[in-house]
Backbone as JSON, one array per atom type, in Angstrom:
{
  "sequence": "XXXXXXXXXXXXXXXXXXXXXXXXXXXXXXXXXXXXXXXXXXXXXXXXXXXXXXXXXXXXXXXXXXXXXXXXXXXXXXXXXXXXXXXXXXXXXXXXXXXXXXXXXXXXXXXXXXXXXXXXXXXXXXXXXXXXXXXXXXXXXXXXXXXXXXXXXXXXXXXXXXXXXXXXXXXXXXXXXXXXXXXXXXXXXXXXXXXXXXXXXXXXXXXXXXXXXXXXXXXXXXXXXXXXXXXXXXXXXXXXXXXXXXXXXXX",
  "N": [[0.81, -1.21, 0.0], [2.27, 1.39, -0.1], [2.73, 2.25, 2.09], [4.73, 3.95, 4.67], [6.98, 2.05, 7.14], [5.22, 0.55, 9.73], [3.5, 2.11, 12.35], [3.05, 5.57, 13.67], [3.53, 8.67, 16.15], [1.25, 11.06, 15.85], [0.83, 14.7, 15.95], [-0.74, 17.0, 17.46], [-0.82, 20.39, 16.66], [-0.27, 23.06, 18.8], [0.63, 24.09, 22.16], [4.13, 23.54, 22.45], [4.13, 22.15, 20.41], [5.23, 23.16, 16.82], [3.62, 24.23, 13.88], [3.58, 22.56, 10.76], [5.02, 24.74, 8.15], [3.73, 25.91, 4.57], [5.64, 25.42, 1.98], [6.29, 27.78, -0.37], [4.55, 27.39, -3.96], [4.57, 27.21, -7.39], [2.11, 26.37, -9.5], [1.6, 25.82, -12.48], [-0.72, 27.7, -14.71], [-3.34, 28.89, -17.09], [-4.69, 31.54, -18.8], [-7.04, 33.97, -18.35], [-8.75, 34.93, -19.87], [-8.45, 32.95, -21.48], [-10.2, 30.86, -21.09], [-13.2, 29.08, -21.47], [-14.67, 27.72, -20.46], [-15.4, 28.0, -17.01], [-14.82, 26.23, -14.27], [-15.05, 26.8, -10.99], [-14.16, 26.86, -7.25], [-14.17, 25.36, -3.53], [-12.11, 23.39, -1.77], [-11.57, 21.16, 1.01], [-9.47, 19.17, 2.91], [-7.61, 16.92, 5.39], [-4.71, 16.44, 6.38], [-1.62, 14.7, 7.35], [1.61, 16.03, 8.06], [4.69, 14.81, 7.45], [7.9, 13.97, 9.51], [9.48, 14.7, 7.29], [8.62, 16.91, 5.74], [6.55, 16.19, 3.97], [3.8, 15.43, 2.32], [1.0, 13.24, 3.77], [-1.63, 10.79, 4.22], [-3.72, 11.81, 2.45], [-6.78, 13.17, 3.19], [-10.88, 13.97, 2.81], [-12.36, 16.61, 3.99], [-13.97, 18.66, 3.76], [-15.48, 18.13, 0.86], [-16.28, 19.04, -2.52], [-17.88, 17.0, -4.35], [-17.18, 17.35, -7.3], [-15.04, 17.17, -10.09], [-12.87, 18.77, -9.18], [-12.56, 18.21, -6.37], [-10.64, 15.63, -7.11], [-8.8, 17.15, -8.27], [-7.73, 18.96, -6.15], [-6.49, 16.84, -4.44], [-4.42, 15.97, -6.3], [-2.77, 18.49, -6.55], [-2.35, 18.78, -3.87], [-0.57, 16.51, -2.99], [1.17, 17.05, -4.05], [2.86, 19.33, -2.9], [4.96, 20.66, -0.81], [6.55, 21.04, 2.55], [8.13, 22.68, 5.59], [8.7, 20.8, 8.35], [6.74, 20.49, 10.82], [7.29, 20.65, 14.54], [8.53, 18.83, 17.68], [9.2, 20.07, 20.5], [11.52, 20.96, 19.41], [12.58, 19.16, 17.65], [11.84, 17.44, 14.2], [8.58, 15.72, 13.7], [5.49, 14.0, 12.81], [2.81, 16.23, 12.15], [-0.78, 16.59, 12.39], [-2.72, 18.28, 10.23], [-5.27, 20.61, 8.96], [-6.22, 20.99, 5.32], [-7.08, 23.9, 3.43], [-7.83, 24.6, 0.17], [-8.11, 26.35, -2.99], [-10.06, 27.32, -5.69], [-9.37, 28.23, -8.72], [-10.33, 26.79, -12.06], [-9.92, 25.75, -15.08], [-11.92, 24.29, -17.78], [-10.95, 22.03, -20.6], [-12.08, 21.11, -23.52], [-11.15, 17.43, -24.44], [-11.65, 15.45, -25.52], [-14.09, 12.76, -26.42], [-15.97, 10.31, -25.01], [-17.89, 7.26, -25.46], [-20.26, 8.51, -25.71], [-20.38, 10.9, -24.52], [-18.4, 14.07, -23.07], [-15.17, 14.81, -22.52], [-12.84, 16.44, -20.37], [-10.25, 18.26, -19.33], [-8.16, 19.59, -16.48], [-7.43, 22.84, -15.32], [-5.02, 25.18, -14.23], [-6.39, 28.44, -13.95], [-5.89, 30.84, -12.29], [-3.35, 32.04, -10.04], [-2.73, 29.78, -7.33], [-4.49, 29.3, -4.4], [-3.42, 28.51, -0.63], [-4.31, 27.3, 2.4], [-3.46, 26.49, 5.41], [-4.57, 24.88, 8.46], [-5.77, 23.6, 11.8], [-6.93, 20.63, 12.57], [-10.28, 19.17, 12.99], [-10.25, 16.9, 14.5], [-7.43, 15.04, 15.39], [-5.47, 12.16, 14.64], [-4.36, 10.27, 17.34], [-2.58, 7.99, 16.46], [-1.22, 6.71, 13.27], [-0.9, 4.97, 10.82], [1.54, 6.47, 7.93], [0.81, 6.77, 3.91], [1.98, 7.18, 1.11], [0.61, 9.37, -1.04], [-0.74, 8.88, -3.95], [-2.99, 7.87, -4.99], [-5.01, 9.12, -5.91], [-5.32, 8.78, -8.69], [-6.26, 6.82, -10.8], [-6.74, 3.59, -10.61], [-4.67, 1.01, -11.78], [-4.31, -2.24, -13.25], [-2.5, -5.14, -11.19], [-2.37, -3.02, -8.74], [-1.87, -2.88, -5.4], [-4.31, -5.22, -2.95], [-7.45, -5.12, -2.94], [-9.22, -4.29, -0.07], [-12.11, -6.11, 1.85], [-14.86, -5.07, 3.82], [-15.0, -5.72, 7.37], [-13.95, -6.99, 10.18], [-11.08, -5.8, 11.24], [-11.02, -4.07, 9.43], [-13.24, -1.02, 8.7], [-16.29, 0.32, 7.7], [-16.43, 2.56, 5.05], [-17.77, 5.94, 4.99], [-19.96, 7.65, 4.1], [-19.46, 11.11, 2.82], [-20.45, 13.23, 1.02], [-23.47, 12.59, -1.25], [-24.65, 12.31, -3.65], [-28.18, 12.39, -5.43], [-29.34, 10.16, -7.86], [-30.78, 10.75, -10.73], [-33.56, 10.53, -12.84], [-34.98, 9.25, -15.69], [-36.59, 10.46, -18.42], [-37.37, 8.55, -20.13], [-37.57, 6.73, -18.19], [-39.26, 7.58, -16.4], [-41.85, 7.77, -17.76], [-42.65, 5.33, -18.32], [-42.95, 4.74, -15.97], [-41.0, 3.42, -14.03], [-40.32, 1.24, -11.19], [-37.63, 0.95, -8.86], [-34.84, -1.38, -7.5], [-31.31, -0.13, -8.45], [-28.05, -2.15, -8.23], [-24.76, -0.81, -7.37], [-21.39, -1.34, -7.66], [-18.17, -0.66, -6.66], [-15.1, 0.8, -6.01], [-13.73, 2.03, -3.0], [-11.45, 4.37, -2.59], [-7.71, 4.79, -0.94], [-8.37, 7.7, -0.49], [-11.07, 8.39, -0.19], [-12.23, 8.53, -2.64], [-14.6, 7.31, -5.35], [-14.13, 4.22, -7.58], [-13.64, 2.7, -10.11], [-16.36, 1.75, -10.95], [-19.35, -0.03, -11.34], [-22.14, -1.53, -12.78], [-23.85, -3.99, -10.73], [-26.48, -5.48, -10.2], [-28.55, -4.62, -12.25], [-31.38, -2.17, -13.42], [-32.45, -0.76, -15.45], [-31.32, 0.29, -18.37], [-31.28, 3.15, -18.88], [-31.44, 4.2, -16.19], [-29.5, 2.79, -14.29], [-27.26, 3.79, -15.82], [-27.41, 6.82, -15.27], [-27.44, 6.32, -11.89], [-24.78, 4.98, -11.76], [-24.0, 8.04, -12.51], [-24.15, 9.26, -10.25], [-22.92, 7.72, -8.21], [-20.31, 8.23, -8.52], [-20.14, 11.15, -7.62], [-20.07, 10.69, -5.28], [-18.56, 10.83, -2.14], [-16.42, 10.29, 0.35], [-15.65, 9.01, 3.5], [-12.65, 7.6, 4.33], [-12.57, 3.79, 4.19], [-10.94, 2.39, 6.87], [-7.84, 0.58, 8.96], [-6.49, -0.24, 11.19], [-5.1, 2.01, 11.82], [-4.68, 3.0, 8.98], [-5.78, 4.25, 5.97], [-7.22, 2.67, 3.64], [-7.69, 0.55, 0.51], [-11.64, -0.36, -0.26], [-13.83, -2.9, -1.61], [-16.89, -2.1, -1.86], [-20.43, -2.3, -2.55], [-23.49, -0.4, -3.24], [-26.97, 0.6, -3.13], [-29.03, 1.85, -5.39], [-32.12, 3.68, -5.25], [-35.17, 3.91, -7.01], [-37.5, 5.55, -6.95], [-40.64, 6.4, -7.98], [-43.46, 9.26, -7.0]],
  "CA": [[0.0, 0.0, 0.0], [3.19, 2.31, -0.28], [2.91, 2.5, 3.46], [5.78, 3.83, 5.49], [6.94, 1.16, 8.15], [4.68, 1.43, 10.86], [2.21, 3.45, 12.88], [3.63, 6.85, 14.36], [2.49, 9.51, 16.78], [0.59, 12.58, 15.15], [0.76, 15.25, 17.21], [-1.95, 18.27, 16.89], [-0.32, 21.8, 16.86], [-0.23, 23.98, 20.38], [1.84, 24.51, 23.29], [5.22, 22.66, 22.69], [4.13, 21.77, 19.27], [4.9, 24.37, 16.18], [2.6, 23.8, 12.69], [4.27, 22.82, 9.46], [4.41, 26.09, 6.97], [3.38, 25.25, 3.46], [6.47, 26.15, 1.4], [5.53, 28.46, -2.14], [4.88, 26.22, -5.06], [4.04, 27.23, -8.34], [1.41, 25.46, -10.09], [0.82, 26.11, -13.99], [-2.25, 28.58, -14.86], [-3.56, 29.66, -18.14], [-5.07, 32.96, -18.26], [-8.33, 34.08, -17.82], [-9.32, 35.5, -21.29], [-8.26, 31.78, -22.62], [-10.75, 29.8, -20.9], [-14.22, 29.24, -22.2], [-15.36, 26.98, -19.24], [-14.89, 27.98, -15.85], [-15.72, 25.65, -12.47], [-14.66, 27.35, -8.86], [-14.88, 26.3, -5.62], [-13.21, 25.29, -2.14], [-11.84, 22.07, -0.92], [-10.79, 21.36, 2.45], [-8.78, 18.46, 3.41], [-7.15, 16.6, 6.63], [-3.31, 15.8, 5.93], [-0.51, 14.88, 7.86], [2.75, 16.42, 7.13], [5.77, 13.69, 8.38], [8.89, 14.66, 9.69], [10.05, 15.37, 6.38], [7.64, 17.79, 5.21], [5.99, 15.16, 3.02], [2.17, 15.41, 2.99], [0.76, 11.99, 3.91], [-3.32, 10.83, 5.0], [-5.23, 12.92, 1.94], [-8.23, 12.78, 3.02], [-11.16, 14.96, 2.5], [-13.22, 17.18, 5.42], [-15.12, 19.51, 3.02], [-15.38, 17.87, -0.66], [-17.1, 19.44, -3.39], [-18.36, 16.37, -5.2], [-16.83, 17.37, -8.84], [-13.72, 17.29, -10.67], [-12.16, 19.54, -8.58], [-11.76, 16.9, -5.46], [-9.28, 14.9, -7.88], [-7.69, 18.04, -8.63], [-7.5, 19.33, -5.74], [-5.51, 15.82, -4.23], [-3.26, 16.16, -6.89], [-2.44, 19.34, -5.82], [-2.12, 18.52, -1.98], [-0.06, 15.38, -3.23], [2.24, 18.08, -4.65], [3.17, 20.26, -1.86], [5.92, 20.53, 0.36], [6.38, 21.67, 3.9], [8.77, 23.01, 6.63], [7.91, 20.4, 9.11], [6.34, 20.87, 12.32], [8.25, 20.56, 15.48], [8.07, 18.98, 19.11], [10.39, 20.63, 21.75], [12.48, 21.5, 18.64], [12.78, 17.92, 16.61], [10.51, 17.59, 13.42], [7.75, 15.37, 13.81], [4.02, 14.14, 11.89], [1.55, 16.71, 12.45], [-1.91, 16.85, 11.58], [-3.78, 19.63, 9.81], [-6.59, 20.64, 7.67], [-5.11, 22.44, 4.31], [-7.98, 24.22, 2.73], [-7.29, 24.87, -1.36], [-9.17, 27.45, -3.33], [-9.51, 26.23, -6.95], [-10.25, 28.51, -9.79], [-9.71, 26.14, -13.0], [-10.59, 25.82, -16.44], [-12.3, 22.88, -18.2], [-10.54, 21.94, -22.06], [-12.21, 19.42, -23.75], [-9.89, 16.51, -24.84], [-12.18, 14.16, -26.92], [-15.43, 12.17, -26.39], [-16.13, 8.92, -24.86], [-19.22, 6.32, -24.84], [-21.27, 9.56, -26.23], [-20.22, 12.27, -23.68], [-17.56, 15.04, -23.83], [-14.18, 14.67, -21.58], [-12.1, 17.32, -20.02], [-8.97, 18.17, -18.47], [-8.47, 20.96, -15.65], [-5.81, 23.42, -15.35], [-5.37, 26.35, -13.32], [-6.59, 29.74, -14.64], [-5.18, 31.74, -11.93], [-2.74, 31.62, -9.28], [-3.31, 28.98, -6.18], [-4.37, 29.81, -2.63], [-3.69, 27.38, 0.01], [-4.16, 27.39, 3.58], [-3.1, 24.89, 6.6], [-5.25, 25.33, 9.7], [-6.08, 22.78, 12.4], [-8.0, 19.51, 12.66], [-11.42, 19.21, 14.13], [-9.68, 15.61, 15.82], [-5.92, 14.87, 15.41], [-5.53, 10.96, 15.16], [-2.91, 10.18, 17.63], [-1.21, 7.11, 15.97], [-1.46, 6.5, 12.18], [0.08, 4.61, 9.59], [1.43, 6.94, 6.81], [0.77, 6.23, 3.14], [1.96, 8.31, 0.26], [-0.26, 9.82, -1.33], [-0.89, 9.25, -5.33], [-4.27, 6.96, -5.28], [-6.2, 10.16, -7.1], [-4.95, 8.5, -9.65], [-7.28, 5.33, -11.49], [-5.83, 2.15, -10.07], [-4.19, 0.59, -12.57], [-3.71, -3.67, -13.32], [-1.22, -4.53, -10.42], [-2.55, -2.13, -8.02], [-2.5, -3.95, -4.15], [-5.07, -5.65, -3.15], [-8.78, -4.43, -1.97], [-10.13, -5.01, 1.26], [-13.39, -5.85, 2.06], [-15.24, -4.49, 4.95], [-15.11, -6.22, 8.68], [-13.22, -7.49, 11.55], [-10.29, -4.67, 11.52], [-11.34, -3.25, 8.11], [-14.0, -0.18, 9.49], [-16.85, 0.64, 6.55], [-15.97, 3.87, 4.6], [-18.72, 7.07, 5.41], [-20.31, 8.81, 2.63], [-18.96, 12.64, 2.83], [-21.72, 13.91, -0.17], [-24.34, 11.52, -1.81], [-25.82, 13.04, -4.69], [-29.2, 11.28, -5.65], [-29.76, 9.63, -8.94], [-32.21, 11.27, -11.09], [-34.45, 9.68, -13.34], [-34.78, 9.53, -17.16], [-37.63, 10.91, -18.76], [-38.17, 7.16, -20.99], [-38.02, 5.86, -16.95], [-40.58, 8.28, -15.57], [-42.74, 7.49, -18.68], [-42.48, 4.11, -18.07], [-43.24, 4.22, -14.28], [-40.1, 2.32, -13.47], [-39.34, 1.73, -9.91], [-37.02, -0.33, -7.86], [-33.57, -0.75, -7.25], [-29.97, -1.15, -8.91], [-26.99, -2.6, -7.14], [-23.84, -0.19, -8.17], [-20.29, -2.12, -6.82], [-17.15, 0.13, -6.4], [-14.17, 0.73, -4.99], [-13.78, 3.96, -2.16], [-10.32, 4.61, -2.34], [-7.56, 5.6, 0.52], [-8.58, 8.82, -0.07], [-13.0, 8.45, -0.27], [-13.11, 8.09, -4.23], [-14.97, 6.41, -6.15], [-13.54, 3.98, -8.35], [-13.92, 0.84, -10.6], [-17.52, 1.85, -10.84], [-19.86, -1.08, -12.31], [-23.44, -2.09, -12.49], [-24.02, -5.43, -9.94], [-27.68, -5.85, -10.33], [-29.33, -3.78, -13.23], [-33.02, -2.22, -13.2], [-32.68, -0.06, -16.8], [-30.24, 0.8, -18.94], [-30.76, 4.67, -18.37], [-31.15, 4.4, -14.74], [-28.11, 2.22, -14.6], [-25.49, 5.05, -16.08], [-27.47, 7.71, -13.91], [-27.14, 5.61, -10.74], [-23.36, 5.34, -12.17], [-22.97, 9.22, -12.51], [-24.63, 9.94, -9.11], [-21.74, 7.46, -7.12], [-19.15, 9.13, -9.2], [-20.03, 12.09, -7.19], [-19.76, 10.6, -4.17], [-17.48, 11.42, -1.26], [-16.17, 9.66, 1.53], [-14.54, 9.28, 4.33], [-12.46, 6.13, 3.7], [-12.01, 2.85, 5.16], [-9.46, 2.42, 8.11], [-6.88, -0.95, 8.91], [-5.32, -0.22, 12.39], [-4.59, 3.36, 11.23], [-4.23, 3.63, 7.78], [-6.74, 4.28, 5.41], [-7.22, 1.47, 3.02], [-9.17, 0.79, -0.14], [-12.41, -1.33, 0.12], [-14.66, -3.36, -2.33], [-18.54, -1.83, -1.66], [-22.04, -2.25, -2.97], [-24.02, 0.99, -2.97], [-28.07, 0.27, -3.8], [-29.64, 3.38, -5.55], [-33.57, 3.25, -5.32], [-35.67, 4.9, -7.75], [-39.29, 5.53, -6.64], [-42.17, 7.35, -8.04], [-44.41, 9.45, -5.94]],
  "C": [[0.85, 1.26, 0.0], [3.1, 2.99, 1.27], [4.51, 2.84, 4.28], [5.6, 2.71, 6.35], [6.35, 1.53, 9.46], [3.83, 2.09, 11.59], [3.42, 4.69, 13.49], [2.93, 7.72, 14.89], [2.41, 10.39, 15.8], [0.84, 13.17, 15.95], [-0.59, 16.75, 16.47], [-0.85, 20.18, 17.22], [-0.65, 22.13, 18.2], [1.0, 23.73, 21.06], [3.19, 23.35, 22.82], [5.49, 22.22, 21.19], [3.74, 22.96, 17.81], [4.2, 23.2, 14.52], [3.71, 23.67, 11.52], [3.78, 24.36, 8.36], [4.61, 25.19, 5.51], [4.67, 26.08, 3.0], [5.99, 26.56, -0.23], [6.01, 27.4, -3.14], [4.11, 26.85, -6.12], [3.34, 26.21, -9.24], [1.34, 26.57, -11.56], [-0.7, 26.64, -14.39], [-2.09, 29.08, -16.55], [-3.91, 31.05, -18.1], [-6.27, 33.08, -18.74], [-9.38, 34.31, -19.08], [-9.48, 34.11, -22.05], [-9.59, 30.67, -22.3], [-12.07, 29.79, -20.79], [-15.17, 28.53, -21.12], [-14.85, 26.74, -18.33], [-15.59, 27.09, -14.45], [-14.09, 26.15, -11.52], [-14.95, 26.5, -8.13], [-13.45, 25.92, -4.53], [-12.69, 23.95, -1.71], [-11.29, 21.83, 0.15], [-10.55, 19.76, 2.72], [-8.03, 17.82, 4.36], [-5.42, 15.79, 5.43], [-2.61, 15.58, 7.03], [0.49, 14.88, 7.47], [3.6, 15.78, 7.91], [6.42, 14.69, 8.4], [9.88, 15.18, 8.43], [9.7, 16.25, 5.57], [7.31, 17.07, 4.2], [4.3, 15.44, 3.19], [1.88, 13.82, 2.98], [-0.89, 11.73, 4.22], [-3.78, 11.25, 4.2], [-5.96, 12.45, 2.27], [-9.63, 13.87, 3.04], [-12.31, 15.06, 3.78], [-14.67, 17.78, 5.05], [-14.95, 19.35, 1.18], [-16.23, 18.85, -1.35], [-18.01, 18.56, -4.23], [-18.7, 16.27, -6.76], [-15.45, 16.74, -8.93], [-12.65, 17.68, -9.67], [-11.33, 19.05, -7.46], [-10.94, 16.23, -5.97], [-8.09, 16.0, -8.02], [-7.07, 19.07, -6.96], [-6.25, 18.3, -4.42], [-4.37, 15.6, -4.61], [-2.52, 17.25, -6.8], [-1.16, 19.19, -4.26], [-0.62, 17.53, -2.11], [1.57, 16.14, -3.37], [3.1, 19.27, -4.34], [4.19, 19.15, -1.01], [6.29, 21.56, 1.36], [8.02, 21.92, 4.63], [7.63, 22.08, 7.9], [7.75, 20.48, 10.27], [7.06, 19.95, 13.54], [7.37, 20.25, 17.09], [9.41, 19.2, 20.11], [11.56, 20.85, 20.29], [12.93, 20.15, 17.5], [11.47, 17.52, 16.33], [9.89, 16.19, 13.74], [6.29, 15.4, 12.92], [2.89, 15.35, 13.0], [0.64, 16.69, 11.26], [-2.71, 18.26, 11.41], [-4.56, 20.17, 9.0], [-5.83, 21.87, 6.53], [-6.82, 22.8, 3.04], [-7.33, 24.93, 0.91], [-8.48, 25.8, -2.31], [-8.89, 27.77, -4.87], [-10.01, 27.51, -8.05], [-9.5, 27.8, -11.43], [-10.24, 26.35, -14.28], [-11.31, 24.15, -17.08], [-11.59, 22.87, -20.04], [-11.01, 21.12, -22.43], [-11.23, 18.7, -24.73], [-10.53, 15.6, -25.71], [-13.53, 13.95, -26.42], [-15.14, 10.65, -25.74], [-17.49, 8.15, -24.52], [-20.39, 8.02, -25.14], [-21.31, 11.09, -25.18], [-18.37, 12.79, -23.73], [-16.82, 14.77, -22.12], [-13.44, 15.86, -21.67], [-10.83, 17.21, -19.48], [-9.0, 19.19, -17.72], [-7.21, 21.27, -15.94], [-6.32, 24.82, -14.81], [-5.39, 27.86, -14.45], [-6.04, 31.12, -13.11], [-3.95, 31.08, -10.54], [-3.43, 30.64, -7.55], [-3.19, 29.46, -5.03], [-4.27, 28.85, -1.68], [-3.79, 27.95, 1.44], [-4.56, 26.33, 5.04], [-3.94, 25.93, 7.87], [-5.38, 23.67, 10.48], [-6.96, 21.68, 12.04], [-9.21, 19.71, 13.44], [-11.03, 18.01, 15.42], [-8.51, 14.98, 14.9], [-5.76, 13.18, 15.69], [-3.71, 10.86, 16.2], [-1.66, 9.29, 17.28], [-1.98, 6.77, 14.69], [-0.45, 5.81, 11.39], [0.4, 5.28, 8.16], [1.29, 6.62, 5.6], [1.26, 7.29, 2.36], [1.12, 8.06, -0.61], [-0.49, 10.38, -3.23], [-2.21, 8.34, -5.68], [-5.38, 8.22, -5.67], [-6.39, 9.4, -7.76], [-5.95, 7.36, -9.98], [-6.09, 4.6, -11.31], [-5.66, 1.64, -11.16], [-3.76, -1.33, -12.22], [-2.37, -3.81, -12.48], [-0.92, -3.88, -9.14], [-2.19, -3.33, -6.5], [-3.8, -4.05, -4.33], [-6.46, -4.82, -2.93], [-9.02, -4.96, -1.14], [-11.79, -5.39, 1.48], [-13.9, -5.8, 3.51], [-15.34, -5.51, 6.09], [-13.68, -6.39, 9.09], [-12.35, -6.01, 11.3], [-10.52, -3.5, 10.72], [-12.73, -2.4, 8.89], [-14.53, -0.23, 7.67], [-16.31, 2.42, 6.5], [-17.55, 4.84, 5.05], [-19.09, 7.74, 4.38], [-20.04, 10.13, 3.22], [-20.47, 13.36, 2.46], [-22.16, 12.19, -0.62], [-25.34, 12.19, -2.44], [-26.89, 12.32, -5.06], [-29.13, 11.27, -7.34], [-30.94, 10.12, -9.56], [-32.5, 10.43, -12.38], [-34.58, 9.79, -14.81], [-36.24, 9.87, -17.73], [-38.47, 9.5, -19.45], [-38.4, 6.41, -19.62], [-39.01, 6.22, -16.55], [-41.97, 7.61, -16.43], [-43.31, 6.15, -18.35], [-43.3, 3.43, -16.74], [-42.65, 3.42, -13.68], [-39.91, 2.27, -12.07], [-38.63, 0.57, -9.96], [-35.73, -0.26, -7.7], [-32.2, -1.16, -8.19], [-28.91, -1.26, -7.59], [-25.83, -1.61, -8.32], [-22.26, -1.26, -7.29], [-19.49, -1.32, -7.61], [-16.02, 0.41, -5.72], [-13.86, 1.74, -4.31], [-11.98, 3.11, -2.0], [-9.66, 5.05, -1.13], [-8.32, 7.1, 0.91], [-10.45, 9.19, 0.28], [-12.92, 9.08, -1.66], [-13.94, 7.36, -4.7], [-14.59, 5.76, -7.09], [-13.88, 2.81, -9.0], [-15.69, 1.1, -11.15], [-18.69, 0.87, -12.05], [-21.7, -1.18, -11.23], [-23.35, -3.68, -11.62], [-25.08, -5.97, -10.24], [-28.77, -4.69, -11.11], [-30.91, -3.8, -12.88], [-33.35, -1.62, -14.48], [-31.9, 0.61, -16.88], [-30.11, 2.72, -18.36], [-30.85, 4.88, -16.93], [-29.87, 3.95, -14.1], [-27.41, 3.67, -14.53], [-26.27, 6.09, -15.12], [-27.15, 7.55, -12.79], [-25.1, 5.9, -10.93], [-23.05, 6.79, -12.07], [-22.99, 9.41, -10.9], [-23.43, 9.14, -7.82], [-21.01, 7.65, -7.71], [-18.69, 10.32, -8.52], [-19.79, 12.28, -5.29], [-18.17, 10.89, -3.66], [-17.11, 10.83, 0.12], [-15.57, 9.72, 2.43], [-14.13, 7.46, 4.16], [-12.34, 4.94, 4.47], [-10.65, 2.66, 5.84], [-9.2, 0.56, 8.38], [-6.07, -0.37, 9.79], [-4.73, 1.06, 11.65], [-4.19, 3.65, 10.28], [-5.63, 3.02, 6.78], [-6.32, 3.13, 3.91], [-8.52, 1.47, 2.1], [-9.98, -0.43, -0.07], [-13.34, -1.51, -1.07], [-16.28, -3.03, -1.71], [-19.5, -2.14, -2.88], [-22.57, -1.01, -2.42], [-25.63, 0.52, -3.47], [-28.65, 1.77, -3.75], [-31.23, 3.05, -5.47], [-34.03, 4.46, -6.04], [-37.02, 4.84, -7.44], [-40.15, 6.94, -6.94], [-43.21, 7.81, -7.32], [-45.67, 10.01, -6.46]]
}
């Protein structure tokens, strides 16, 4: 799992203990006149920065439930720190790094009958490290590139019990309905099966138990947008094989 060896203390910022500073990083921006489709917004995140100013833990506090959560991981992923100190020798602290996204959308091609993008920054990046709401005190670090689509190869998946904890939905956008379904008067349910990543992605995303083709890929966009908080393994977040059941009912 690209796990350091280990669990280690966290420590939370205050008395005795100083905060890692984010050190300036230029990210790549187009400019503002160039870009024809703009999405904004905020992401807020829980990290811990090791004793080497490494960020470690992405995980997310305040998602947005777009694009932007991927981009804003890859980001985080991409930062480096001055690391935080106890009695004067560096040490993991934990801390929430809020990111403040204004990007562009380019489209790159087509796939399966819908239009694909890429992001990229249209102006300069704002970041800012602040506290945890709760500071785990011992964690196992992981580094941090599972944004990314797991690839043939990947470790394994877990599936949920005994040490393995279930992941938490963050956001849960609902599934909306197709106009040939409504017509229809379809109800009932599909089974979606997925994989929530270390970080609370969504990934792998497949039909299990079909109810209609267009409810299907809706059901599909709507846990796409999901958000999690991810499954845990004795302190380190870990990815897990789920079932999600969407229900579609007419009132």
């Amino acid at each position: 799992m690209d796990a350091l060896p280990g669990p280690v203390r966290v420590y939370a910022a205050g008395p005795g203990v100083t905060a890692p500073e984010l050190l300036p990083y230029s990210f790549p921006f187009t400019g503002i006149e160039k870009c024809k489709k703009k999405i904004d917004g905020e992401v807020t995140l829980s990290v811990i920065v090791d004793a080497t100013g490494r960020p470690r833990n992405l995980l997310f506090l305040h998602p947005l439930g777009t694009d932007l959560d991927r981009f804003a991981l890859q980001i985080a992923a991409a930062d480096r720190f001055n690391p935080g100190t106890s009695d004067g020798a560096p040490v993991a602290v934990g801390q929430s790094l809020e990111i403040s996204l204004q990007a562009c959308a380019e489209e790159t091609g087509e796939s399966t009958g819908k239009k694909l993008y890429s992001l990229r920054m249209r102006s300069l990046l704002a970041q800012k490290l602040g506290s945890l709401p709760q500071t785990p005190e011992i964690a196992v670090l992981t580094t941090d590139d599972s944004w990314k689509i797991p690839k043939t190869g990947t470790p394994p998946i877990y599936r949920v019990g005994g040490s393995v904890s279930a992941p938490v939905p963050l956001t849960s956008p609902e599934a909306r309905y197709t106009p040939e379904a409504k017509k229809a008067k379809i109800n009932g349910k599909c089974l979606v099966s997925l994989i929530v990543d270390r970080h609370g992605l969504p990934q792998n995303i497949r039909i299990a138990k079909s109810l209609d083709p267009g409810l299907d890929q809706n059901a599909m966009d709507a846990i796409a947008r999901y958000r999690f908080k991810p499954a845990m393994r004795n302190g380190e977040p870990v990815p897990v094989m789920v079932n999600v059941e969407v229900n579609f009912r007419l009132y």
